[in-house]
C-alpha positions in Angstrom: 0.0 0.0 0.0 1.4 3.2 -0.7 2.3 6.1 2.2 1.0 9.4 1.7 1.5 12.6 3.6 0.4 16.3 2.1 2.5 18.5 0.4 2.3 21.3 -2.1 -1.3 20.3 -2.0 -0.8 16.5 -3.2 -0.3 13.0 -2.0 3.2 12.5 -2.4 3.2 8.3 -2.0 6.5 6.9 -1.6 5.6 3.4 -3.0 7.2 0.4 -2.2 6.7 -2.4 -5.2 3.6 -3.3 -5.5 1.4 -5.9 -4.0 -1.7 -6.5 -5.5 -0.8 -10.1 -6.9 -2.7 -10.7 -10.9 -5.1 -8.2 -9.8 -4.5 -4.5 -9.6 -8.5 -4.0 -9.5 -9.7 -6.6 -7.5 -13.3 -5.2 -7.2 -13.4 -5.3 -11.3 -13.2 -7.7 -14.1 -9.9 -7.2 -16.1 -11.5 -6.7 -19.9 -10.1 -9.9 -21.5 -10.7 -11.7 -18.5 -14.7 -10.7 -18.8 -14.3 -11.4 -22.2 -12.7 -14.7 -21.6 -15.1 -15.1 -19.0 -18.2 -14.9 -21.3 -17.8 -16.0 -25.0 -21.1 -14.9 -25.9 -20.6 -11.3 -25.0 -17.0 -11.9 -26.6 -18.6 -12.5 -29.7 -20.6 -9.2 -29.1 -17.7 -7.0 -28.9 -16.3 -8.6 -31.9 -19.5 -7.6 -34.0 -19.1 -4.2 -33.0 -16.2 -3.8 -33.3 -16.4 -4.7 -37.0 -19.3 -2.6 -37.5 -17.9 0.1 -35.9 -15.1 0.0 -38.6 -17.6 -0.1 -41.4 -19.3 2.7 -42.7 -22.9 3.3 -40.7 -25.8 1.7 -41.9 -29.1 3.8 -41.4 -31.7 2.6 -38.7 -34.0 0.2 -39.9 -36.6 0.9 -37.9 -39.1 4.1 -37.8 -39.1 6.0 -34.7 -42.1 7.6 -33.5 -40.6 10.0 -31.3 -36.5 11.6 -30.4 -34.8 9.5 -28.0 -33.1 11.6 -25.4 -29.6 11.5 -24.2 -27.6 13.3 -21.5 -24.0 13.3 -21.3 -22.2 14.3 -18.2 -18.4 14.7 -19.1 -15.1 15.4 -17.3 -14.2 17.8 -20.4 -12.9 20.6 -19.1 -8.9 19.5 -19.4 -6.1 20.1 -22.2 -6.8 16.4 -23.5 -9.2 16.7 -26.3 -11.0 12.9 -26.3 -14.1 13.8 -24.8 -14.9 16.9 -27.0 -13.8 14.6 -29.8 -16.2 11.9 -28.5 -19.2 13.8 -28.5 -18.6 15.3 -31.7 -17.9 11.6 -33.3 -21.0 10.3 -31.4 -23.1 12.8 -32.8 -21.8 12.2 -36.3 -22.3 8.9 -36.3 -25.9 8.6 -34.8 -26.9 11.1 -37.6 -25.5 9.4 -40.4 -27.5 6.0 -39.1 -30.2 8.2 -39.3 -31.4 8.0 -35.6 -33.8 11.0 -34.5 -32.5 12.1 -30.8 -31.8 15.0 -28.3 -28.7 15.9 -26.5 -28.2 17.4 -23.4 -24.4 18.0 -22.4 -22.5 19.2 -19.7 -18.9 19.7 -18.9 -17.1 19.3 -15.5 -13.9 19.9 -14.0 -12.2 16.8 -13.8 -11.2 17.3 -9.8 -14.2 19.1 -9.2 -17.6 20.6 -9.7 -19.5 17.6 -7.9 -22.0 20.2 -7.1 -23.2 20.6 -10.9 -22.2 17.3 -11.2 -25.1 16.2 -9.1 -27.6 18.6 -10.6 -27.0 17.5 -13.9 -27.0 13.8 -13.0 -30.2 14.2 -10.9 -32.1 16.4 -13.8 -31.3 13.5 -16.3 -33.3 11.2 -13.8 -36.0 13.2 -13.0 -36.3 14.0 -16.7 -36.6 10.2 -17.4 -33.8 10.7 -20.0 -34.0 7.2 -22.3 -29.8 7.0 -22.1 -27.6 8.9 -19.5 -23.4 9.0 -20.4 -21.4 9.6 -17.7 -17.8 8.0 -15.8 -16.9 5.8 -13.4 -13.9 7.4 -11.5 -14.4 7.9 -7.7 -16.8 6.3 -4.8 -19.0 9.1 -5.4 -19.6 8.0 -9.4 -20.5 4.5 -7.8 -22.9 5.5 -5.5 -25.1 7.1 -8.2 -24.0 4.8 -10.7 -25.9 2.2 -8.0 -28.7 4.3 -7.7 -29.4 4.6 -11.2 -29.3 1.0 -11.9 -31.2 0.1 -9.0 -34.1 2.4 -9.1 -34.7 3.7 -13.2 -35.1 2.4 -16.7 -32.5 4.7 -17.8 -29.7 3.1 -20.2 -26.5 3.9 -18.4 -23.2 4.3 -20.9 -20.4 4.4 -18.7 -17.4 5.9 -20.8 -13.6 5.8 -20.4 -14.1 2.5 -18.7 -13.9 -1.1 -19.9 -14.0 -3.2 -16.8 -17.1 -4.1 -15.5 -17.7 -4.2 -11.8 -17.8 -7.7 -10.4 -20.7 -6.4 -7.9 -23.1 -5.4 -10.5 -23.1 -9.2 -12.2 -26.9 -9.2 -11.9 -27.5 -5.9 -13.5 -25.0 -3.8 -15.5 -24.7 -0.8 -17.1 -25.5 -0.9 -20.5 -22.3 -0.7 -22.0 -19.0 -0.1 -20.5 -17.2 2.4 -23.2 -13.5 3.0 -23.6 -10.0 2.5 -24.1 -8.6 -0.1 -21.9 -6.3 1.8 -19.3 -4.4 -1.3 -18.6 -3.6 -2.3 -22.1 -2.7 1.3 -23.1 -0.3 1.5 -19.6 1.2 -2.6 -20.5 2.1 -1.0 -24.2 3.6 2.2 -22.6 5.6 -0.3 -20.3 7.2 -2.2 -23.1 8.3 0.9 -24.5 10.2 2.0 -21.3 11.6 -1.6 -21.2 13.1 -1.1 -24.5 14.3 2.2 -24.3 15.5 3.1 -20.7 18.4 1.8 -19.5 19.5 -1.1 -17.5 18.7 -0.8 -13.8 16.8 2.8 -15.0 14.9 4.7 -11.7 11.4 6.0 -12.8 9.1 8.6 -10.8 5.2 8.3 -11.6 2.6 11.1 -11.6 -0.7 10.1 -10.9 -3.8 11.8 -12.1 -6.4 12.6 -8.7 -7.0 9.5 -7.0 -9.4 7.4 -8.2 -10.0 4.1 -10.9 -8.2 5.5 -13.7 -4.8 6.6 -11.5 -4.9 3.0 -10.1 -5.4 1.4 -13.5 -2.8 3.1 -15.2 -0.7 3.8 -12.9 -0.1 0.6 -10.6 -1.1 -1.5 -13.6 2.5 0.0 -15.4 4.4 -0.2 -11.7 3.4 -3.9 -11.4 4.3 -5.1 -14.6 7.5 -2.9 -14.6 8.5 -4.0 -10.8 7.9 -7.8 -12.1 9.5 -7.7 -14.9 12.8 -5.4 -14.8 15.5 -3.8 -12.1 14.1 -0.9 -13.0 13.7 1.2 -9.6 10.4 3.5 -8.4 12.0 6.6 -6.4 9.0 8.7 -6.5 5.2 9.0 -7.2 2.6 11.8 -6.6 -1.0 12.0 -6.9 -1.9 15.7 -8.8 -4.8 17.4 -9.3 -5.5 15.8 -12.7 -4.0 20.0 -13.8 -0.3 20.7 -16.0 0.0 23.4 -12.9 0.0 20.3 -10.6 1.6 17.8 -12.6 4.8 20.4 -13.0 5.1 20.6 -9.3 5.2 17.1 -8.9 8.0 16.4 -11.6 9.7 19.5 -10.3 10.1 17.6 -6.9 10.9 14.4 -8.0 13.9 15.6 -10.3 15.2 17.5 -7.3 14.8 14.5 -4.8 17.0 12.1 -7.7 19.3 13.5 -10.2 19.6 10.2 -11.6 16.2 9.8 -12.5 15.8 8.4 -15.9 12.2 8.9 -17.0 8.9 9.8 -16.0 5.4 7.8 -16.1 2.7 10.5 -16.9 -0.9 9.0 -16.1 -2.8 11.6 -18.6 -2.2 14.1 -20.8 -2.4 17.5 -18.4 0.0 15.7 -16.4 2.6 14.8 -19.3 2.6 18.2 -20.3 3.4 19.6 -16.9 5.8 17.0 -16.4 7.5 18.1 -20.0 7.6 21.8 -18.6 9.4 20.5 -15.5 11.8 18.4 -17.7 12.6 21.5 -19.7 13.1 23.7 -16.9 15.7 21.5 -15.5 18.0 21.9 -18.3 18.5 17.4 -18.2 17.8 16.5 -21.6 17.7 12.9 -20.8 14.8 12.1 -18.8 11.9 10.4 -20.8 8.7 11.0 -20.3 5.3 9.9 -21.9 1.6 11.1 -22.8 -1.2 9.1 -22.5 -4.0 9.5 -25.0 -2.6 10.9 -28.1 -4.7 14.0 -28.2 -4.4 16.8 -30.9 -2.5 18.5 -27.8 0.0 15.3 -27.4 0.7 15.1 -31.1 1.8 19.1 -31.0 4.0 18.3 -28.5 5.5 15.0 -29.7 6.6 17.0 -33.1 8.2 19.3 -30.8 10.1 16.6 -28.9 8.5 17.5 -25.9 7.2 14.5 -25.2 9.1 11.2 -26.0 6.1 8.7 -26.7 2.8 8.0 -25.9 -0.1 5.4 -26.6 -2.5 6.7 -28.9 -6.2 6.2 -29.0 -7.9 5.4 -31.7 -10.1 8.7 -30.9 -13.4 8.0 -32.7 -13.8 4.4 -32.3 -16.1 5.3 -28.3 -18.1 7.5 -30.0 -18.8 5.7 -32.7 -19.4 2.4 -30.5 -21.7 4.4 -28.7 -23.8 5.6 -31.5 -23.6 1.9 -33.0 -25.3 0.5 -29.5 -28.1 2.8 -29.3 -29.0 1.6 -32.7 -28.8 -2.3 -31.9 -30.6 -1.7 -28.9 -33.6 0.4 -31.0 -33.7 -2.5 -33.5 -34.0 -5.0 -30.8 -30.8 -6.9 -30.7 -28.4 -7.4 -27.9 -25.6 -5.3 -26.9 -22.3 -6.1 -25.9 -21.5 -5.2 -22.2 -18.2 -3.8 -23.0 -16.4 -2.0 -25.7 -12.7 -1.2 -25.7 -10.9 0.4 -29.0 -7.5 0.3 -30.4 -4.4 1.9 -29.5 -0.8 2.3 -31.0 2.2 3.5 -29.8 3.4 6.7 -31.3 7.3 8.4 -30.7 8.7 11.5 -31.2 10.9 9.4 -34.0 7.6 8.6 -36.1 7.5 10.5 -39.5 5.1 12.9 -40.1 3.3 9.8 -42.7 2.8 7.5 -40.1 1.2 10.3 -37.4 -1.0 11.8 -40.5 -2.7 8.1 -41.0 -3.5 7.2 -37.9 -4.5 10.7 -37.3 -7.1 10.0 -40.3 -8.3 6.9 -38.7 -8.2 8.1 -34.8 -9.9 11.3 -35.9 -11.9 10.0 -38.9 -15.6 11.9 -37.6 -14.3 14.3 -35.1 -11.7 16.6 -37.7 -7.9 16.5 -37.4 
């Protein structure tokens, strides 16, 4: 377990190697595993994901009235994906030809549990037909609970792909995302390749909560099991590139032979890069994770060194695609996760411009 104590308003955690065994989330299924788990609903995902790489096919079925949908986003950060997921959502669910109404509302990713709530509650009162929202903290799950337990509304949790073992009995509708832990394992095979032997790594956290555990100790586990590399330093931020700089600042003052930094998002792997620059020490790598329009820019500046980048649109596009099986009666898969590849500051500009066409293929590059 890690030790924390206050400072510069974050959890510094000076972590020993982890011990969470095969399990980093033990209160979730891992995504493979559920899909290994239940072939049927593999065989789901599989359909999807196909379609979701073909072009749309209109809804075949005549609607006799807008369904309505509420989003409640964490989109006020630097990382672009959930602008980019709404707009490739939207796209999508026009050209199938469905008839619907959108209510949407940024938050503060750290914050604004206040509107938050509203929003969440207004959705429920207003009997919205599907509700998209995250699963991050204790306070998502509560509501999360409450919605399932109490309302007909068709809950889309997105940037999430591992169902909770609890809610076997009733689930969400669809679990929507990029898997955090195979994006962090493909980050960590980069850092085995490229940092040295023996190499000591800080991490930075996002605010605590799923996504800081499951890209964060899922990389420190399979790093720690794997190589001599050596954790000196991690910190919980804010989720903010004000935050995430103070935290790298620290940890290349506490070690000057740190070799790289683990960023767990893309605010914090641009603070981090700030702090790097700052220094003066040219040879501390660090990462992004996402692969953002804001990533990119600062890969082709050699800001960053690499990161793992989403295949943007596929989410929004596997969201549209669901609503439309579920209208037309069929069954739809539990959970969604789409693809990733690893992109360096050592790519050419080809090789960025096509994946950029297919990660960005509704929402504009």
């Amino acid at each position: 377990m890690k030790r924390s104590l206050m400072l510069l308003g974050m959890a510094l955690c000076s972590s020993p190697a982890m011990s969470h065994g095969t399990h980093i989330l033990n209160d979730y299924w891992e995504y493979q595993e559920f899909l290994d788990r239940f072939p049927e609903q593999n065989e789901l995902t599989h359909k999807l994901n196909e379609v979701v790489q073909s072009r749309p096919q209109p809804l075949t079925i005549r609607q006799e009235k807008p369904i309505t949908i509420s989003i409640v986003y964490p989109g006020q950060q630097i990382s672009d994906y959930w602008v980019r997921n709404i707009q490739a959502f939207e796209k999508r669910l026009d050209r199938l030809k469905i008839d619907y109404q959108i209510n949407q509302v940024f938050t503060r990713v750290n914050g604004d549990i206040t509107q938050q709530s509203i929003s969440l509650q207004e959705a429920i009162k207003n009997k919205t037909d599907y509700l998209i929202f995250t699963l991050d903290t204790t306070r998502h799950r509560k509501f999360i609970e409450h919605v399932l337990s109490s309302t007909d509304t068709k809950l889309i949790l997105q940037n999430i792909t591992t169902p909770v073992r609890a809610w076997n009995e009733r689930q969400p509708f669809m679990y929507v995302g990029f898997d955090h832990a195979t994006g962090s394992l493909k980050l960590a095979d980069y850092f085995k390749e490229n940092a040295k032997e023996k190499a000591q790594y800080s991490v930075l956290y996002r605010s605590e909560g799923y996504i800081s555990d499951a890209r964060g100790d899922t990389f420190i586990h399979d790093i720690n099991t794997d190589t001599d590399f050596k954790l000196t330093s991690s910190f919980y931020t804010k989720a903010t590139k004000e935050s995430a700089y103070k935290a790298a600042k620290l940890s290349i003052q506490k070690n000057e032979d740190l070799d790289f930094i683990y960023a767990c998002a893309t605010d914090v792997a641009l603070g981090a890069a700030q702090a790097i620059q700052e220094s003066g020490r040219t040879d501390i790598l660090v990462n992004g994770w996402g692969g953002g329009s804001a990533e990119l820019e600062a890969l082709e500046k050699g800001e960053l060194d690499v990161t793992v980048m989403r295949m943007n649109d596929d989410t929004g596009i596997a969201m549209a695609e669901g609503i439309k099986w579920n209208l037309e009666g069929y069954e739809v898969p539990t959970v969604y996760s789409g693809d990733f590849s690893i992109v360096t500051k050592n790519d050419s500009p080809e090789r960025v411009s096509r994946l950029k066409a297919r990660a960005f293929r509704y929402s504009g590059q």
